[in-house]
PDB file of N, CA, C, O and CB in Angstrom:
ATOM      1  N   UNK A   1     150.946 183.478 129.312  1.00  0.00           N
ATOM      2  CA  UNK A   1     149.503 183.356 129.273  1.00  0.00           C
ATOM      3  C   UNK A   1     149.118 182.129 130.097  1.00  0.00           C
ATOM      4  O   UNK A   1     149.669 181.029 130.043  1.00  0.00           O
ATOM      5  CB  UNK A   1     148.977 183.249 127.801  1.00  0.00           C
ATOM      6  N   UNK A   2     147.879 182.558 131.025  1.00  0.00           N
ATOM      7  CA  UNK A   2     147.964 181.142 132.163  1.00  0.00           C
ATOM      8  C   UNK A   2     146.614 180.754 130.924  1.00  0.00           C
ATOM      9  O   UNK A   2     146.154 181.393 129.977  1.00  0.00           O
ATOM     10  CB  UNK A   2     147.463 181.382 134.613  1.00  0.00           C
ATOM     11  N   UNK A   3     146.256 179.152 131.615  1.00  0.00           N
ATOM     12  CA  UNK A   3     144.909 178.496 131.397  1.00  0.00           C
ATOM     13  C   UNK A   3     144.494 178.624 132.212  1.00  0.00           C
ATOM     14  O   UNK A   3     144.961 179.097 133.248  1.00  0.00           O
ATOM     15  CB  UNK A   3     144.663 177.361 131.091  1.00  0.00           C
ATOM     16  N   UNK A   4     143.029 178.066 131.893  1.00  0.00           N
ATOM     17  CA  UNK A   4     141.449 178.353 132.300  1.00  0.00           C
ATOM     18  C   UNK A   4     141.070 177.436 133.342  1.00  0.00           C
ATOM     19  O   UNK A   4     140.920 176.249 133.052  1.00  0.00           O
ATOM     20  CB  UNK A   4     140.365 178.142 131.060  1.00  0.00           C
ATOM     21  N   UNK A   5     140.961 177.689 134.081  1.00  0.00           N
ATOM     22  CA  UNK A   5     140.784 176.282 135.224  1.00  0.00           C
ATOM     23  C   UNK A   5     139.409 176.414 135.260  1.00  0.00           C
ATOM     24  O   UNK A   5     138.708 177.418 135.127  1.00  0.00           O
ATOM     25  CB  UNK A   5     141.544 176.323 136.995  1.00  0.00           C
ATOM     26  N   UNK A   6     139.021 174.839 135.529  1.00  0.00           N
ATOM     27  CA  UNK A   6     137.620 174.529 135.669  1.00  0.00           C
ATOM     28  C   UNK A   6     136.655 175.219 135.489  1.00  0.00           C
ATOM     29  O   UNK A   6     135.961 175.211 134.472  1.00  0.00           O
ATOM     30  CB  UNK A   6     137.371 174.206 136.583  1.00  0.00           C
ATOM     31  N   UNK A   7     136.399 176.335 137.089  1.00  0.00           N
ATOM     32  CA  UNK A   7     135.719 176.657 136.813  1.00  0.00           C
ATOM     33  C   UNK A   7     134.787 178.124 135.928  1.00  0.00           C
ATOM     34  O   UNK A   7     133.634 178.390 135.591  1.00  0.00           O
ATOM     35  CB  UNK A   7     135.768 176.248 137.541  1.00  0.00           C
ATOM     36  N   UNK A   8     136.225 178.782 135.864  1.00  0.00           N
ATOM     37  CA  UNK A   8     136.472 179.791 134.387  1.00  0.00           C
ATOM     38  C   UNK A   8     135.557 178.744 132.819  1.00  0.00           C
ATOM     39  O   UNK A   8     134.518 179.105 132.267  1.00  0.00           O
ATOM     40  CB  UNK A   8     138.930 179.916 134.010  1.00  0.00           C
ATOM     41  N   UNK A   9     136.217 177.724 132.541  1.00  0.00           N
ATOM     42  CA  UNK A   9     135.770 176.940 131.649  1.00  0.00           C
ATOM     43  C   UNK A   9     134.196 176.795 131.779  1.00  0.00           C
ATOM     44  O   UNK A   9     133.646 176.895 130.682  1.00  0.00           O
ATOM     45  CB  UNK A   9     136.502 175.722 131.754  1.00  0.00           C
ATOM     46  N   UNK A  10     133.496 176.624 132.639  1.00  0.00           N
ATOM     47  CA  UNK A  10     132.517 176.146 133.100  1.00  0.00           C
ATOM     48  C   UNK A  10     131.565 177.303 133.125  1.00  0.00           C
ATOM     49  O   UNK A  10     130.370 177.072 132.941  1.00  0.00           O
ATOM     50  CB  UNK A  10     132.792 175.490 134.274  1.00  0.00           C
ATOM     51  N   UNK A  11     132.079 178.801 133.383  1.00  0.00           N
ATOM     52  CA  UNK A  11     131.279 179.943 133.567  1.00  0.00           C
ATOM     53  C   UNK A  11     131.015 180.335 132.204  1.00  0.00           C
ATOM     54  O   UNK A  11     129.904 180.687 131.809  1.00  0.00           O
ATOM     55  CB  UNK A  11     131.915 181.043 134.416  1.00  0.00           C
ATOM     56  N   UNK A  12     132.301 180.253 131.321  1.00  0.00           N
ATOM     57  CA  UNK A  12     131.828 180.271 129.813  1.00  0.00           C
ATOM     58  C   UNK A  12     131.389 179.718 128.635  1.00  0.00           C
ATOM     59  O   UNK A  12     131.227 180.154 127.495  1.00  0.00           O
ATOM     60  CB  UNK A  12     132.297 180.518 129.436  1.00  0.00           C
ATOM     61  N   UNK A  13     131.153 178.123 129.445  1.00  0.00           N
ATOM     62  CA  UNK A  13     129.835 177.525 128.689  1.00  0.00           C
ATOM     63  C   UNK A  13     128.797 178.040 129.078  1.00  0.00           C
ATOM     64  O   UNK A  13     128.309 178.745 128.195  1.00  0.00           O
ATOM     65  CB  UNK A  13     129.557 176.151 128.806  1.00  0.00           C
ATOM     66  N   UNK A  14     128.238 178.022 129.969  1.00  0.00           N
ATOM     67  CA  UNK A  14     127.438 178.221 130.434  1.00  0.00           C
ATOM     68  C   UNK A  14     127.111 179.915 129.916  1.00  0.00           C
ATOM     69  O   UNK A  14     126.311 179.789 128.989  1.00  0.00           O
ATOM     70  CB  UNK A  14     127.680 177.747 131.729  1.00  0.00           C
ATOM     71  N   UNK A  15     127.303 180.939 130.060  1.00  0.00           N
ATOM     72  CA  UNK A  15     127.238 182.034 129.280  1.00  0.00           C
ATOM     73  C   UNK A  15     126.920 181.934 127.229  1.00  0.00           C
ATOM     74  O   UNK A  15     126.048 182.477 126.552  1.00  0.00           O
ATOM     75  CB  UNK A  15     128.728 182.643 129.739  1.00  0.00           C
ATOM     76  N   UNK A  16     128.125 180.958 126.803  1.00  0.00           N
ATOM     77  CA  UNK A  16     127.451 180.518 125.727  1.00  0.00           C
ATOM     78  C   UNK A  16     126.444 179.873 125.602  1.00  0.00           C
ATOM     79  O   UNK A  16     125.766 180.193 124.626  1.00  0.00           O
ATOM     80  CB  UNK A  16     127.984 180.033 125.187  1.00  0.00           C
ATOM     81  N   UNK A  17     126.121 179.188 126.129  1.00  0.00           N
ATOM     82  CA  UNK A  17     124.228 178.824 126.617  1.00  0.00           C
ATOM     83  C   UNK A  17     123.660 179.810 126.492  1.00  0.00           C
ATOM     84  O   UNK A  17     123.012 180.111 125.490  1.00  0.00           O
ATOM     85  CB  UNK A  17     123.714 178.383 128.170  1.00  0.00           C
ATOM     86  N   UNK A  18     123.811 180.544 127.561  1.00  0.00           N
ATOM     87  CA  UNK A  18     122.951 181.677 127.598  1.00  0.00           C
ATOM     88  C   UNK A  18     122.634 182.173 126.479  1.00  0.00           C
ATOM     89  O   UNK A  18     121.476 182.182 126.061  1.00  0.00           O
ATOM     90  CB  UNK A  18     123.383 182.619 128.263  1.00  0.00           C
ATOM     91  N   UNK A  19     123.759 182.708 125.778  1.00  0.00           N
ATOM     92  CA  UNK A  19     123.756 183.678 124.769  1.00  0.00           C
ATOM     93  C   UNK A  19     123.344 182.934 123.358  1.00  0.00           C
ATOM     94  O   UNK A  19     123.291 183.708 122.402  1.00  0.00           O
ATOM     95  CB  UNK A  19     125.211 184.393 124.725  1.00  0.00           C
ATOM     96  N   UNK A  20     123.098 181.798 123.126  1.00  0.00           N
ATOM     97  CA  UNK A  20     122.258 180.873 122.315  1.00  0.00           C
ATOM     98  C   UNK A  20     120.500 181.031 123.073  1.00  0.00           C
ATOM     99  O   UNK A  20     119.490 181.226 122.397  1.00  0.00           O
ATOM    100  CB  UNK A  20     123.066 179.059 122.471  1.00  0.00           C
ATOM    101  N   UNK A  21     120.517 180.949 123.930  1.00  0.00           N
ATOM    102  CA  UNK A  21     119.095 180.867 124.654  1.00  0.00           C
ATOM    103  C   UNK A  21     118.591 182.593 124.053  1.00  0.00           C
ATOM    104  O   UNK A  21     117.661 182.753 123.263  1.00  0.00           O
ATOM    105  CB  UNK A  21     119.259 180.599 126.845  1.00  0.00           C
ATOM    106  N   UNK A  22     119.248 183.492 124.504  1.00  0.00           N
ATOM    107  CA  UNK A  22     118.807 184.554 124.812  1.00  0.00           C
ATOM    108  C   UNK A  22     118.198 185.004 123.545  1.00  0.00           C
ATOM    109  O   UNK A  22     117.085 185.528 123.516  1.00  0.00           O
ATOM    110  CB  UNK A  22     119.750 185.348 125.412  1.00  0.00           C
ATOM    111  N   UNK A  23     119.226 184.717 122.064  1.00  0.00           N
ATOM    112  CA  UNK A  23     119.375 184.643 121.150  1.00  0.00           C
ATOM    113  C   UNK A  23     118.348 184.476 120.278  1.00  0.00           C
ATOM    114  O   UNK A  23     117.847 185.011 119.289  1.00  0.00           O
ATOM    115  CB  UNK A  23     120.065 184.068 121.161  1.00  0.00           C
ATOM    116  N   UNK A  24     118.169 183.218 121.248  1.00  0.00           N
ATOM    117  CA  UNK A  24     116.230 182.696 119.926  1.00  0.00           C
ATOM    118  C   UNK A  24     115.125 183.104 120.851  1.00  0.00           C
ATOM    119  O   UNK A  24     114.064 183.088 120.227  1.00  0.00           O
ATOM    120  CB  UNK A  24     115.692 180.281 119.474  1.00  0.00           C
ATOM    121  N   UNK A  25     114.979 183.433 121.989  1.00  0.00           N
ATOM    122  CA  UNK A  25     113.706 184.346 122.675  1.00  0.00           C
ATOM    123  C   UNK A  25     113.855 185.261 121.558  1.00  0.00           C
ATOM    124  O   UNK A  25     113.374 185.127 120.433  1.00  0.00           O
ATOM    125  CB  UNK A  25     113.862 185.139 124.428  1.00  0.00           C
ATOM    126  N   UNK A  26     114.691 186.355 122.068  1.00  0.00           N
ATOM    127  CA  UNK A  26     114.544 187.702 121.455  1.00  0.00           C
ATOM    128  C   UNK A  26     114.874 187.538 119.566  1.00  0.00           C
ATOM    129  O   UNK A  26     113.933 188.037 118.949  1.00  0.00           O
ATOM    130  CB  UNK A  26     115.822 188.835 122.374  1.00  0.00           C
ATOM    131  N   UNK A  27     115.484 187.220 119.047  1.00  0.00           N
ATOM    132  CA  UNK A  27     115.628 186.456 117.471  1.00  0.00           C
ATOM    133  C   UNK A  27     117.434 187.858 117.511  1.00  0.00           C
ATOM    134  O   UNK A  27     118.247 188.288 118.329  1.00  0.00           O
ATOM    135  CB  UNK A  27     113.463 186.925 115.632  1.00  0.00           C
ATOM    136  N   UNK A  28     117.166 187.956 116.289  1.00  0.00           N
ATOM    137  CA  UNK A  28     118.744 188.253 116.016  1.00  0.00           C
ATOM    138  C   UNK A  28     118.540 189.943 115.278  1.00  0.00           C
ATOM    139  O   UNK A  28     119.513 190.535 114.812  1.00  0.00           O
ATOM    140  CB  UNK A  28     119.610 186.797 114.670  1.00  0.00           C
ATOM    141  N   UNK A  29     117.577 190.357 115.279  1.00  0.00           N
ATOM    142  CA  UNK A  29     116.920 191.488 114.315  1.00  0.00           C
ATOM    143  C   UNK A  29     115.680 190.906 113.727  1.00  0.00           C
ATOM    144  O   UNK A  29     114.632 191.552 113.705  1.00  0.00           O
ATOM    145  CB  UNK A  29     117.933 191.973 113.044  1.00  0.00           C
ATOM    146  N   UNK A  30     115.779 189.698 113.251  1.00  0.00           N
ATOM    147  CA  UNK A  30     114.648 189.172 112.642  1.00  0.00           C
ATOM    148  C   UNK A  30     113.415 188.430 113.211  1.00  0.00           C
ATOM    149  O   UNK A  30     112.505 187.790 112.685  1.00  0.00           O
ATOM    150  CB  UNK A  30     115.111 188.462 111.877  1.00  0.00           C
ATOM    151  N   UNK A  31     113.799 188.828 114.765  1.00  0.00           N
ATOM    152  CA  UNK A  31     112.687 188.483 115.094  1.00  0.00           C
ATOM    153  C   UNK A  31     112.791 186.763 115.695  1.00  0.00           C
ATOM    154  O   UNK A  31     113.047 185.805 114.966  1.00  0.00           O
ATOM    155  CB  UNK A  31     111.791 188.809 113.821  1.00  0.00           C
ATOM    156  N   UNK A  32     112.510 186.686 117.248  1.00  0.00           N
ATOM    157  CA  UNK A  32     112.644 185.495 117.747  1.00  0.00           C
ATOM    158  C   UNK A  32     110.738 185.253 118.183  1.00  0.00           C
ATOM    159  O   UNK A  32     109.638 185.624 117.774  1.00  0.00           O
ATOM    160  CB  UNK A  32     113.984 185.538 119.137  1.00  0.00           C
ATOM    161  N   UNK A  33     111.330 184.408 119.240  1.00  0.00           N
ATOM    162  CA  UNK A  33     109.806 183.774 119.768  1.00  0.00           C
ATOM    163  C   UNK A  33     109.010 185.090 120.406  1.00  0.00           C
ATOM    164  O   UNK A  33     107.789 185.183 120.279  1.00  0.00           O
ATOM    165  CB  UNK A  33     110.012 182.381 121.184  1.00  0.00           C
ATOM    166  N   UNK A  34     109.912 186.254 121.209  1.00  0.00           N
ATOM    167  CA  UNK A  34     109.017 187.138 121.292  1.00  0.00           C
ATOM    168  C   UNK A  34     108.793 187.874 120.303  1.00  0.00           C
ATOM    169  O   UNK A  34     108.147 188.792 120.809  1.00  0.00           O
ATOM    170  CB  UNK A  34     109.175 187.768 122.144  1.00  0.00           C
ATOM    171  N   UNK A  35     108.885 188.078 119.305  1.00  0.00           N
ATOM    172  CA  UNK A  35     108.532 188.489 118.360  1.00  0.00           C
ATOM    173  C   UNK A  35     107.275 187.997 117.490  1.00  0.00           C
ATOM    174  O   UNK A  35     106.534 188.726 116.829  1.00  0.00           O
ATOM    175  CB  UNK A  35     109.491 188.475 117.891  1.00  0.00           C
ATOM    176  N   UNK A  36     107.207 186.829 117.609  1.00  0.00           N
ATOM    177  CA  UNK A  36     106.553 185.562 116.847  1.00  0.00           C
ATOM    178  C   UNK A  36     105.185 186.480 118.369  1.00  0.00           C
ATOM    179  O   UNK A  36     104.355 187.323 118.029  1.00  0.00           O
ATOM    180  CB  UNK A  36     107.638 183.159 116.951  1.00  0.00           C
ATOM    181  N   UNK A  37     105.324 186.052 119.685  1.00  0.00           N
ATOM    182  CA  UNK A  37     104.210 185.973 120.368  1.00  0.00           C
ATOM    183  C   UNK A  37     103.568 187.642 119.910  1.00  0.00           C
ATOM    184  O   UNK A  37     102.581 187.823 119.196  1.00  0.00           O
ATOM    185  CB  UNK A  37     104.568 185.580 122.115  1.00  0.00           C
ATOM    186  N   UNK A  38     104.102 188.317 120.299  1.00  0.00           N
ATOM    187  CA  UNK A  38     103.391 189.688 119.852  1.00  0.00           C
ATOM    188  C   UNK A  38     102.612 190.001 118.888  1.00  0.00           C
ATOM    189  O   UNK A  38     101.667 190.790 118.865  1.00  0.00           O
ATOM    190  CB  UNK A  38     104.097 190.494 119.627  1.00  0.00           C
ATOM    191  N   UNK A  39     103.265 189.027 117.699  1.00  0.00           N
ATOM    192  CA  UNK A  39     102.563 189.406 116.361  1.00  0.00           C
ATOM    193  C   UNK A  39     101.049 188.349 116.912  1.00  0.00           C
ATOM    194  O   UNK A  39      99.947 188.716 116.505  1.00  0.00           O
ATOM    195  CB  UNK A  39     103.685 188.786 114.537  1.00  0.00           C
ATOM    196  N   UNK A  40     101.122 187.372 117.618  1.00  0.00           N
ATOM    197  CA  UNK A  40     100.012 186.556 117.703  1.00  0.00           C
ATOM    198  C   UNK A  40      99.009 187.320 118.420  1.00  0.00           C
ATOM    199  O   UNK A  40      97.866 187.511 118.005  1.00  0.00           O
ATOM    200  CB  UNK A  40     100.303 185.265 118.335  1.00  0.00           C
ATOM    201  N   UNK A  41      99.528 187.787 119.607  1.00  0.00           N
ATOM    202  CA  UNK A  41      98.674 188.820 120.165  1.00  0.00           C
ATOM    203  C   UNK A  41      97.421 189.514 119.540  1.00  0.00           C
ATOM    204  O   UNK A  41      96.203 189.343 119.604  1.00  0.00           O
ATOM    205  CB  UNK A  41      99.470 189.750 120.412  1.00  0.00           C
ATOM    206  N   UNK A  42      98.481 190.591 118.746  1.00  0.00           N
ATOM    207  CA  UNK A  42      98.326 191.452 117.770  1.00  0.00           C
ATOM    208  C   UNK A  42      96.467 190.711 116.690  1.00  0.00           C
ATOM    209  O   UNK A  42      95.404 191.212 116.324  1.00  0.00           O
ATOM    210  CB  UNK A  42     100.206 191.381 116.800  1.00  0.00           C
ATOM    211  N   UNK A  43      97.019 189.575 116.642  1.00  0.00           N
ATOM    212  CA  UNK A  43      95.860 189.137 115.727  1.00  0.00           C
ATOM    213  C   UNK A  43      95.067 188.817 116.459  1.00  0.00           C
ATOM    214  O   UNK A  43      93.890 188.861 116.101  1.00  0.00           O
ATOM    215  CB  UNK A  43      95.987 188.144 114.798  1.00  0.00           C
ATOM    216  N   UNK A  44      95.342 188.468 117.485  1.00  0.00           N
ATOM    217  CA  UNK A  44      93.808 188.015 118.149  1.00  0.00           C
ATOM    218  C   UNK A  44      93.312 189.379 118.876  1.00  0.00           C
ATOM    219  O   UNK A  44      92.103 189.392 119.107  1.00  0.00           O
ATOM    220  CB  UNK A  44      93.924 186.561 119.484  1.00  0.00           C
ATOM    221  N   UNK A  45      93.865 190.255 119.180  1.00  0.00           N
ATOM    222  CA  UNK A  45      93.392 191.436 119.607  1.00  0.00           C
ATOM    223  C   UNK A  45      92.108 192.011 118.587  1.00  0.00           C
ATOM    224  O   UNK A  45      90.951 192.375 118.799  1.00  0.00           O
ATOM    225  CB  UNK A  45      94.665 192.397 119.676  1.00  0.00           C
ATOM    226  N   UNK A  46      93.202 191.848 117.054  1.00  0.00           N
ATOM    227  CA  UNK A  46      91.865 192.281 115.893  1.00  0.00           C
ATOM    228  C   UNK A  46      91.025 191.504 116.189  1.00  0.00           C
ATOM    229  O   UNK A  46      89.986 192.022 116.596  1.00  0.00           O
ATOM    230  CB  UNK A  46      92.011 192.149 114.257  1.00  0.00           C
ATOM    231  N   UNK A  47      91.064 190.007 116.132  1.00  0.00           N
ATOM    232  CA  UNK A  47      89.855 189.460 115.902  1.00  0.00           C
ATOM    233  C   UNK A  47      89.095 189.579 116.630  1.00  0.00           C
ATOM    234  O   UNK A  47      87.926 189.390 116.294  1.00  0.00           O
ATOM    235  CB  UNK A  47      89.795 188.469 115.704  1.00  0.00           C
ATOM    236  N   UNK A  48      89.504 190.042 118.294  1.00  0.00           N
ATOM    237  CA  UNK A  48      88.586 190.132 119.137  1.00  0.00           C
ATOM    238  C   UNK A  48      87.476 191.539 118.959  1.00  0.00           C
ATOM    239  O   UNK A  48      86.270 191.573 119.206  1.00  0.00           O
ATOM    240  CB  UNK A  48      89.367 190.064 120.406  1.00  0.00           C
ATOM    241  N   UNK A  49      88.255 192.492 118.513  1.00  0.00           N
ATOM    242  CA  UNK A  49      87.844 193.795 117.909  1.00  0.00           C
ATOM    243  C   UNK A  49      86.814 193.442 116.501  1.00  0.00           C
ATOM    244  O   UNK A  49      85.993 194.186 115.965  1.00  0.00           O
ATOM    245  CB  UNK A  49      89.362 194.701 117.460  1.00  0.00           C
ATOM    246  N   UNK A  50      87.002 192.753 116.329  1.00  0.00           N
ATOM    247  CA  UNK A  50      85.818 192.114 114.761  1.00  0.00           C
ATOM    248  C   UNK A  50      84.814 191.471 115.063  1.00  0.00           C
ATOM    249  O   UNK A  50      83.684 191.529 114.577  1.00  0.00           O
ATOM    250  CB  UNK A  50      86.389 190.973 113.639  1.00  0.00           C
ATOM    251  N   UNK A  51      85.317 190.682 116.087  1.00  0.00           N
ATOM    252  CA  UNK A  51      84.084 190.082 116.776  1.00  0.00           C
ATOM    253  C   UNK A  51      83.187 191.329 117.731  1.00  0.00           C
ATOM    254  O   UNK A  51      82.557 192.310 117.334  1.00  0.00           O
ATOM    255  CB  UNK A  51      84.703 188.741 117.859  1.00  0.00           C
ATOM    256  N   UNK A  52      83.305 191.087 118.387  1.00  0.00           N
ATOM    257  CA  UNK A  52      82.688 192.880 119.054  1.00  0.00           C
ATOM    258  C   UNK A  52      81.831 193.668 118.133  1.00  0.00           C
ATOM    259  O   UNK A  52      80.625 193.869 118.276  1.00  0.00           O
ATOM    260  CB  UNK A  52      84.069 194.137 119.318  1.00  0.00           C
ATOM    261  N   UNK A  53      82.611 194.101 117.149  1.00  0.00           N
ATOM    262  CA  UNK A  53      81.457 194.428 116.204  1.00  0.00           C
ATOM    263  C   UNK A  53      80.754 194.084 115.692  1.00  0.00           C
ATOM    264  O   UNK A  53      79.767 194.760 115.401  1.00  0.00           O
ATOM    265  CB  UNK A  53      81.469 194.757 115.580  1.00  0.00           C
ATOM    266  N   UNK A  54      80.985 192.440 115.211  1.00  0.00           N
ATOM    267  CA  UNK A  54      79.793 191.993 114.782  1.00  0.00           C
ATOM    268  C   UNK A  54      79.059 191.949 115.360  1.00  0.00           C
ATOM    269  O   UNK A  54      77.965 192.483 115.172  1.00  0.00           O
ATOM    270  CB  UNK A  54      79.675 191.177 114.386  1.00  0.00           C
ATOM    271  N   UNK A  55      79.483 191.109 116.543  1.00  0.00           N
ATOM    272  CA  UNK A  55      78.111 190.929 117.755  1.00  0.00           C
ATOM    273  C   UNK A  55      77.542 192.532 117.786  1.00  0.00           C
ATOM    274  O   UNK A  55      76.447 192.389 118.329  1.00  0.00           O
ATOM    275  CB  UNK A  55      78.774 190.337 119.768  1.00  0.00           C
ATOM    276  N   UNK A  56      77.685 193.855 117.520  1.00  0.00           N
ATOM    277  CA  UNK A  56      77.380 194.973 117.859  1.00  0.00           C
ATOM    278  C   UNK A  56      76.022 195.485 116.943  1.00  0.00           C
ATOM    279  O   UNK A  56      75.006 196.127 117.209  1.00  0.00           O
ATOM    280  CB  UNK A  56      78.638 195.761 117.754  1.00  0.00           C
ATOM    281  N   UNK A  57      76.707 194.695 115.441  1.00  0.00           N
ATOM    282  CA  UNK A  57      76.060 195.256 114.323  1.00  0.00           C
ATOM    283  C   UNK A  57      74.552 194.486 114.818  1.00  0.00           C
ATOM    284  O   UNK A  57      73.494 195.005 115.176  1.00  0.00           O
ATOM    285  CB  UNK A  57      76.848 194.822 112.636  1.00  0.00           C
ATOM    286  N   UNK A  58      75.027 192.715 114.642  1.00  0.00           N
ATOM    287  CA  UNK A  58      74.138 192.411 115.513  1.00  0.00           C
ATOM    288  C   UNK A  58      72.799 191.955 116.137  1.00  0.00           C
ATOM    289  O   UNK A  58      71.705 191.444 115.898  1.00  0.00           O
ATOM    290  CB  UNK A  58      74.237 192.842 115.673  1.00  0.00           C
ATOM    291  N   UNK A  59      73.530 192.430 117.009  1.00  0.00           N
ATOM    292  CA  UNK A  59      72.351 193.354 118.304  1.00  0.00           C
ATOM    293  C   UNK A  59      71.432 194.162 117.225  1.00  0.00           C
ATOM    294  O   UNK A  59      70.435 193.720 116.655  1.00  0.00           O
ATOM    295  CB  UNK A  59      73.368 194.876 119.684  1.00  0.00           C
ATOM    296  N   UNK A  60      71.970 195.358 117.095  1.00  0.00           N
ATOM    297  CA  UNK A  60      71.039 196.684 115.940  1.00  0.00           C
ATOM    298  C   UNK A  60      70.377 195.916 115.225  1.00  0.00           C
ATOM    299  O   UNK A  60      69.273 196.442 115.084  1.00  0.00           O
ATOM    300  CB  UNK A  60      71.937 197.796 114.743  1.00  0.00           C
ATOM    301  N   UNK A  61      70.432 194.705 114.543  1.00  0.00           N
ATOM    302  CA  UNK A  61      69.957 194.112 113.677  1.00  0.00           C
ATOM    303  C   UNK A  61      68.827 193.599 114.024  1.00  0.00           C
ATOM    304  O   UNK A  61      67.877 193.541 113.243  1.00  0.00           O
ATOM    305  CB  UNK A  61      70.676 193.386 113.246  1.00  0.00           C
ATOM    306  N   UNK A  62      68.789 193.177 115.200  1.00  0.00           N
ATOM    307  CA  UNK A  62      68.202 192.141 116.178  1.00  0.00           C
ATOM    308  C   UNK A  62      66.731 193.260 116.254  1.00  0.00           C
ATOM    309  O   UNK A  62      65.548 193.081 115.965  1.00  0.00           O
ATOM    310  CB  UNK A  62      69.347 191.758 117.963  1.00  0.00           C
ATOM    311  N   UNK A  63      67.616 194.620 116.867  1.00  0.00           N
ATOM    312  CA  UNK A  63      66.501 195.021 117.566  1.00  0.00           C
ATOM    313  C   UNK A  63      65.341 196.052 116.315  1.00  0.00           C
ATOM    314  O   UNK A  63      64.299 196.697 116.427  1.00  0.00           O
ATOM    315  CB  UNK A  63      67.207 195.977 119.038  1.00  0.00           C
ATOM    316  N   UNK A  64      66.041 195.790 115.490  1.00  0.00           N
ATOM    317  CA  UNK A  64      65.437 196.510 114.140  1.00  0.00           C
ATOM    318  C   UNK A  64      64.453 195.258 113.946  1.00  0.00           C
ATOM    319  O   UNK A  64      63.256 195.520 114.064  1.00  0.00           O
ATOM    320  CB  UNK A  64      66.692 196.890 112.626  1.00  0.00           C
ATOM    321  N   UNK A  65      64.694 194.346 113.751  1.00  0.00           N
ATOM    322  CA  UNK A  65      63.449 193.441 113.370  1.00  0.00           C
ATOM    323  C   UNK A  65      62.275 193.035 114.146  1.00  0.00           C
ATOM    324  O   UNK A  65      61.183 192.721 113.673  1.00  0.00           O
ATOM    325  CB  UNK A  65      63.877 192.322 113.060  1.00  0.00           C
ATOM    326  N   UNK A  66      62.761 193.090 115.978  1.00  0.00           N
ATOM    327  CA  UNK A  66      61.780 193.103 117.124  1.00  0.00           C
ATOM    328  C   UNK A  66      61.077 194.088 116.761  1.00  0.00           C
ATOM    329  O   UNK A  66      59.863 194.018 116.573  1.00  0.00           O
ATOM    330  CB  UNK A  66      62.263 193.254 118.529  1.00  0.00           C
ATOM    331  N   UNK A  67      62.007 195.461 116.580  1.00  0.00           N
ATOM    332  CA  UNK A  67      60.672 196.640 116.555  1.00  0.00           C
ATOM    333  C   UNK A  67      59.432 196.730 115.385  1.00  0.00           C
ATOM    334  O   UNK A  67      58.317 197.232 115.524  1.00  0.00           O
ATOM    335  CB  UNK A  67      61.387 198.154 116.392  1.00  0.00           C
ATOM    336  N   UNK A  68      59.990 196.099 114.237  1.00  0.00           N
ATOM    337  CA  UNK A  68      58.791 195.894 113.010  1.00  0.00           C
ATOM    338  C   UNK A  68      58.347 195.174 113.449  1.00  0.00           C
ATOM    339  O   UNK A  68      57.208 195.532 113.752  1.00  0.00           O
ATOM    340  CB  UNK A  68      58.917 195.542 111.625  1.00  0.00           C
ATOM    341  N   UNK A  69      58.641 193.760 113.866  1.00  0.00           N
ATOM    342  CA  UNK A  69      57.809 192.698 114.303  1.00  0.00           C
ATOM    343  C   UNK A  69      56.177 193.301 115.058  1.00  0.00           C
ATOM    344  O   UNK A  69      54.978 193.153 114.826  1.00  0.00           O
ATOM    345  CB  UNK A  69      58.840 191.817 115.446  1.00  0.00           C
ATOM    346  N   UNK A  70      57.174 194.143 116.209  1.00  0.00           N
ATOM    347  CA  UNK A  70      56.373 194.541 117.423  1.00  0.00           C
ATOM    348  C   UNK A  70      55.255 195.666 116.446  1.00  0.00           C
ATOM    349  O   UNK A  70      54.079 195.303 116.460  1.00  0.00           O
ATOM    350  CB  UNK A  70      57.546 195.406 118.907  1.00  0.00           C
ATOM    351  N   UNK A  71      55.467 196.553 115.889  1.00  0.00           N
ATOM    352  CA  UNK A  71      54.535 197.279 114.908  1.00  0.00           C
ATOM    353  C   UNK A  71      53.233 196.773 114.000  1.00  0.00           C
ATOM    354  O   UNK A  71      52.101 197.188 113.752  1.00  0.00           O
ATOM    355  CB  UNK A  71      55.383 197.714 114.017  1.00  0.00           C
ATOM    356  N   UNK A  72      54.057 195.641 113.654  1.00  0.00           N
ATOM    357  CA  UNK A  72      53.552 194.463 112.502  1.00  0.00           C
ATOM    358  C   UNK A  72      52.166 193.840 113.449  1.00  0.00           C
ATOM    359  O   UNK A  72      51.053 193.641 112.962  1.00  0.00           O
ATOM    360  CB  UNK A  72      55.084 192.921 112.104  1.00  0.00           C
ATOM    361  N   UNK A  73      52.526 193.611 114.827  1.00  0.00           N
ATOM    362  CA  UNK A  73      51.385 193.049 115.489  1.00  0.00           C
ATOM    363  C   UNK A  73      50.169 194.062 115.716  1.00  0.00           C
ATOM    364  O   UNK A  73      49.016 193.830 115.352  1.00  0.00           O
ATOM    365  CB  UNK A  73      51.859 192.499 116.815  1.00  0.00           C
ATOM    366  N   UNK A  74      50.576 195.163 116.339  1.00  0.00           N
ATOM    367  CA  UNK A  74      49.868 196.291 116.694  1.00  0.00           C
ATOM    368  C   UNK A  74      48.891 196.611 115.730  1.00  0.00           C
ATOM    369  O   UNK A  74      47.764 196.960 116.081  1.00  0.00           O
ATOM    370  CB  UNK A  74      50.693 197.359 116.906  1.00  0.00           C
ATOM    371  N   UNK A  75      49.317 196.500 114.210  1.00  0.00           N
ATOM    372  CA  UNK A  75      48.085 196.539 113.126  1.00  0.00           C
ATOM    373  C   UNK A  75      46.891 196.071 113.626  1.00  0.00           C
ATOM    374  O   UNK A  75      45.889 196.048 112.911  1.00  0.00           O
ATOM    375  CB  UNK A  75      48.316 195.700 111.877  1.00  0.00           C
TER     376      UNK A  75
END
């Protein structure tokens, strides 16, 4: 059995790096940093979708009270 010269030694730190790096991006099954970002996404997508509607409801709200207003004068 020969040894590992330099730079053999050197390619498989470096790979164990990697494979520590790669490791906590993606998580292990349970979920790493991309995992973590998606779910963040995910929530601000709703909230952006909640907001939208409110601002939607609103508006309707808005224009429901212009139009009595506007009636209210016409008396």
């Amino acid at each position: 059995m020969r040894m590992m010269n330099e730079f053999e030694a050197q390619v498989l730190s470096d790979l164990s790096v990697l494979k520590t790096q790669m490791t906590s991006l993606t998580g292990d099954g349970n979920g790493g940093r991309m995992a973590d970002l998606e779910r963040r996404m995910e929530r601000h997508e709703q909230n952006w979708q909640r907001a939208k509607g409110f601002l939607a409801a609103l508006s309707v709200l808005y224009a429901v009270v212009e139009v009595a207003v506007e009636a209210w004068h016409r008396r």
